[in-house]
Phi, psi and omega in degrees: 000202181277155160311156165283127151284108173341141179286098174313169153254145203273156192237132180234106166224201183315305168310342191129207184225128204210169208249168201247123167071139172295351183266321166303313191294347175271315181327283211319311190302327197271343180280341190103354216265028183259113200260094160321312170309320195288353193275127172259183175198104168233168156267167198274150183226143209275142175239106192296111183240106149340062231285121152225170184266134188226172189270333192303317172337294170306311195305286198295338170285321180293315189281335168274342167298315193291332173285336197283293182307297180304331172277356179263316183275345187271318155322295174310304176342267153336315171286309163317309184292332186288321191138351179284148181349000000 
């Protein structure tokens, strides 16, 4: 026959439990170890997170906008004063 097959591995995180790639999952499916019953099927409901604020927060969101924005504007910028188109 074949080598014996090995016990995939179920991957468990926050979300539930899922299976990585179709090759784990045909594993999982031959062994038996997929417990249908054990499966819900609901819907996801929005959950409200309190957004908060820091200054490093603010600091790492302003400063690369604020470069991006200078950077976009200090070329033209430089050309009007020099004399350019």
């Amino acid at each position: 026959m074949g080598a014996p097959v090995k016990g995939p591995k179920i991957i468990q995180g926050g979300m539930g439990v899922a299976v990585s790639g179709w090759q784990l999952a045909r594993a999982v499916a031959l062994t038996g170890q997929m417990q249908w019953s054990a499966v819900q099927v609901g819907l996801a409901w929005p959950v409200f997170t309190m957004p908060e604020f820091s200054v490093p927060a603010l600091v790492s969101l302003a400063l690369p906008l604020f470069v991006v924005t200078m950077a976009g504007f200090l070329p033209r910028h430089l050309m009007h004063v020099f004399g350019g188109e």
